[in-house]
C-alpha positions, -999 to 999 in steps of 0.1 A, spaced: 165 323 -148 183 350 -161 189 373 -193 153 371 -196 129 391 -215 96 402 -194 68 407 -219 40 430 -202 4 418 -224 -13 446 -206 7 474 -219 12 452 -251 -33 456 -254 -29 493 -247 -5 495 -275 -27 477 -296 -57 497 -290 -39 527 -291 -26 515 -327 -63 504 -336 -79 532 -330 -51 551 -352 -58 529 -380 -90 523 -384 -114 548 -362 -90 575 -379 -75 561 -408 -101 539 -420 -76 509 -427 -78 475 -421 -51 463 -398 -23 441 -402 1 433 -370 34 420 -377 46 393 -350 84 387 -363 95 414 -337 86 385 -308 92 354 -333 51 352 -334 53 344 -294 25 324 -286 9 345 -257 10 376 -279 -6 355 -309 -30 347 -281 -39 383 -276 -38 395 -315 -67 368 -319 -87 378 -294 -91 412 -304 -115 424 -328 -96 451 -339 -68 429 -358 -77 418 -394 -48 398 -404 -19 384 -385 17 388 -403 51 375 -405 82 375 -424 90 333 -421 67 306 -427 77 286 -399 64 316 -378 34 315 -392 29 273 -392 28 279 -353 -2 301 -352 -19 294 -387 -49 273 -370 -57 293 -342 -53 328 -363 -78 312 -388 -101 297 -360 -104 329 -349 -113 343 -381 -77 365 -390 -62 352 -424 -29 348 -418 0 370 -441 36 363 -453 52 394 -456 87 383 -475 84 373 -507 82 335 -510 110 309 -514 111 285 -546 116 260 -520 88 268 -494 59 270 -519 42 240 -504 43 253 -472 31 290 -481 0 273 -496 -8 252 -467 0 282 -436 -4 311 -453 -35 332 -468 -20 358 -480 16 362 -497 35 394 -507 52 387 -543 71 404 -568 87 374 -592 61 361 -617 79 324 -616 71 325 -580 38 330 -583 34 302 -610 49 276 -588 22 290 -561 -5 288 -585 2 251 -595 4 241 -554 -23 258 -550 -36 235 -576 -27 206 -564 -45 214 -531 -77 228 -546 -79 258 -533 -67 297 -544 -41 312 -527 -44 353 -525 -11 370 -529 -6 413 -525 19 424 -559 44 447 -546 54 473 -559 86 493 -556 80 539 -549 122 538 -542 131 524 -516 144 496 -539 141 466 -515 110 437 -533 89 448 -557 85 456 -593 97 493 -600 68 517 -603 79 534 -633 80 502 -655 42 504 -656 38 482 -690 59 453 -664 32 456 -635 8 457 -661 22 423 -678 26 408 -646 -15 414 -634 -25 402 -670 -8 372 -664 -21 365 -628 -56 372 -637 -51 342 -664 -42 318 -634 -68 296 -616 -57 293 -586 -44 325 -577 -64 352 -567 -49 390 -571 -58 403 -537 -42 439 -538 -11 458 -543 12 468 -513 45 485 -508 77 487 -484 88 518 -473 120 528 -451 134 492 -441 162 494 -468 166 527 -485 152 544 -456 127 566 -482 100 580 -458 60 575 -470 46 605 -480 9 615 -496 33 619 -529 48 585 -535 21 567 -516 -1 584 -540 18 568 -567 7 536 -553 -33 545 -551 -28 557 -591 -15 523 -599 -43 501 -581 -68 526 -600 -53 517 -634 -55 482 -627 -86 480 -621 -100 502 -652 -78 484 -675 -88 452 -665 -122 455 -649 -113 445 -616 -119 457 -581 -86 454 -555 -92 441 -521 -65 457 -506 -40 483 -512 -10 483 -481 5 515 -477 33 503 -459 43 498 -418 49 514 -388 67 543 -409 30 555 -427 11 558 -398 25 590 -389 2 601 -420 -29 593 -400 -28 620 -375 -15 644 -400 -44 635 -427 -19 632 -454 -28 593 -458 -39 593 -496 -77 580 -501 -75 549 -512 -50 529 -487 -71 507 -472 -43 488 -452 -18 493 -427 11 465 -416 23 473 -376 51 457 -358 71 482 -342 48 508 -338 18 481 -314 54 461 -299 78 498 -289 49 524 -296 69 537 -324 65 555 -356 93 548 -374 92 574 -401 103 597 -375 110 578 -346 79 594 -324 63 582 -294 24 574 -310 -3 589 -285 -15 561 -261 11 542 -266 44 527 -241 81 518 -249 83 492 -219 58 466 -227 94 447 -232 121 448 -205 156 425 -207 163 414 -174 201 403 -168 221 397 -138 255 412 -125 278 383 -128 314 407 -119 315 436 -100 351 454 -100 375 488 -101 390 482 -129 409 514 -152 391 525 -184 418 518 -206 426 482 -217 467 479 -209 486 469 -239 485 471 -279 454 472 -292 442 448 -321 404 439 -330 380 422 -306 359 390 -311 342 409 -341 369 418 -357 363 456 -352 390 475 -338 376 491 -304 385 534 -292 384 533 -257 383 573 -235 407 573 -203 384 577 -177 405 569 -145 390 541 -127 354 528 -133 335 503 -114 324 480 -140 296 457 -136 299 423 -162 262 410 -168 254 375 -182 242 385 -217 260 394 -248 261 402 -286 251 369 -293 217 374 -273 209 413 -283 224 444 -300 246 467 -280 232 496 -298 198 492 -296 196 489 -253 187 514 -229 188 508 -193 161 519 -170 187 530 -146 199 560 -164 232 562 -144 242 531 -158 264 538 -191 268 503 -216 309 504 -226 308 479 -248 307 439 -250 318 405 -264 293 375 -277 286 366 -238 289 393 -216 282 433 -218 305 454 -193 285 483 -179 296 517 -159 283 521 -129 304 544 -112 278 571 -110 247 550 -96 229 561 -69 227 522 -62 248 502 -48 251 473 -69 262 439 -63 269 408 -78 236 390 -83 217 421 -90 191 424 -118 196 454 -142 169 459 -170 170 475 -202 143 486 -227 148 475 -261 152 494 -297 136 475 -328 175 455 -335 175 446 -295 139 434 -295 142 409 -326 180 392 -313 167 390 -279 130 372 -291 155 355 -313 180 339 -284 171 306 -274 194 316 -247 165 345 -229 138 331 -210 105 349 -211 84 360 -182 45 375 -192 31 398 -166 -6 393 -178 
């Protein structure tokens, strides 16, 4: 059935041995892959525990990570939530996850007295804010990181596992040896003032690794977290191909469902569309416009590129994307395929859609 989204595991492994052996034969990190870009699809999941190469296994939502949690830790990867916790999902985090990301001290009580109540000591990575103001507590305020690690060091059931930080994803602020140095001279004072050794100190995602190859990754980041950079072989930073890596290990597949001449200029007063956005439209004369069977519900617009580089998207509604193909070499028809490869925003509606099948080419 079609839209469907085929997921290529072989060029998915030589993504994620390319990434490997970025990380840790050259950067001497542990790594981290993120799985929220697929929804922590269960072939993938399949693959990431498998591999040697992968320490830990991430995600963004609990639920995510309560449909992998047994076989990650069967195959010896501890399993990571990477948004900082819910009030509300506590219980849960203790029981799926190994290892949260926090920021909020009364979080981290309410974890440490689940914890508790489930005898055991849940590890959790305080984050820590270089200015790209999304989680985390501000580096500046050190006497506030400070109060918050002399607190958690008092709890029993909560083990201080590291420091971490997000770069890039909100303020866009790109890693650099300078404020990711910042980061390294905060885990150092921690553990001189309070006579502790840090397991782990993240230096971010698939924006840092750029770092690697240039050997500007400070000394002391011992951790990497990859989505986008093992799923799309990016770097974000820069939004660079990463050597060894592909950008088609996923492929949207969706079918012509209208072929017609149609003119290029909708005929009447123009208002706003279904998304209440008010559309510019270029006279073009007459197009042949192909209609497929996917739409802004199912993907982003913006964030699709199709294979067949005659093919121009025009635009689209929730169900349907209408496509120029007046200049293909191909003769389309209704009932054709036409495939796209995804950005990052395309990947995670279209792994998202209950509405695109998935296909694995293993």
């Amino acid at each position: 059935m079609y839209p469907r989204l085929v997921i290529d595991l072989k060029k998915l492994q030589g993504n994620l041995d390319a990434c490997a052996t970025i990380t840790k034969d050259h950067g001497n990190c542990s790594l981290m892959i993120v799985t929220k870009g697929l929804c922590a699809d269960k072939e993938m999941v399949k693959m990431l525990c498998r591999s040697e190469a992968v320490d830990f296994i991430a995600d963004s939502r609990v639920k995510n990570i309560a449909s992998f949690a047994k076989m990650a830790r069967n195959h010896g990867k501890k399993t990571v939530l990477l948004r900082i916790p819910m009030h509300s999902e506590v219980a849960d985090v203790v029981k799926y996850v190994d290892l949260s990301f926090n920021s909020e001290l009364s979080t981290i009580r309410l974890l440490n007295k689940e914890a508790a109540k489930a005898k055991k000591v849940h590890d959790i990575l305080l984050m820590i804010d270089l200015g790209d103001l999304r989680e985390g507590i501000f580096f500046q305020n050190e006497d506030l990181i400070f109060e918050a690690v002399e607190e958690i060091l008092a709890m029993e059931n909560i083990n201080l596992y590291g420091i971490g930080v997000n770069l890039t994803c909100y303020g866009a602020i790109i890693p650099k040896n300078e404020n990711l140095s910042q980061l390294v001279e905060i885990g150092r004072k921690i553990e001189d003032k309070y006579g502790i050794k840090l397991e782990m100190i993240s230096g971010g995602n698939s924006s840092s690794i750029y770092l690697v190859d240039k050997g500007e990754l400070p000394e002391g980041i011992n951790n990497l977290r990859l989505g986008e950079s093992f799923l799309l072989g990016n770097d974000t930073a820069y939004e660079t191909k990463l050597p060894g890596t592909v950008s088609d290990a996923l492929i949207l597949q969706a079918q012509i469902i209208e072929l017609k001449e149609k003119p290029s200029l909708p005929i009447g007063e123009v208002g706003v569309d279904a998304f209440g956005e008010k559309p510019y439209y270029e006279d073009r004369g007459i197009m042949k416009r192909a209609i497929i069977g996917v739409g802004k519900q199912d993907t982003d617009l913006g964030s699709m590129t199709p294979v067949d580089s005659q093919i121009e998207i025009m635009g689209g509604s929730s169900d349907h994307i209408i496509l120029d193909v007046t200049h293909c070499d191909r003769e389309y028809q209704v009932g054709d395929v036409v495939e796209f490869e995804l950005g990052y925003g395309g990947m995670l509606k279209v792994a998202t859609s209950p509405y695109v099948d998935r296909v694995y080419i293993k």
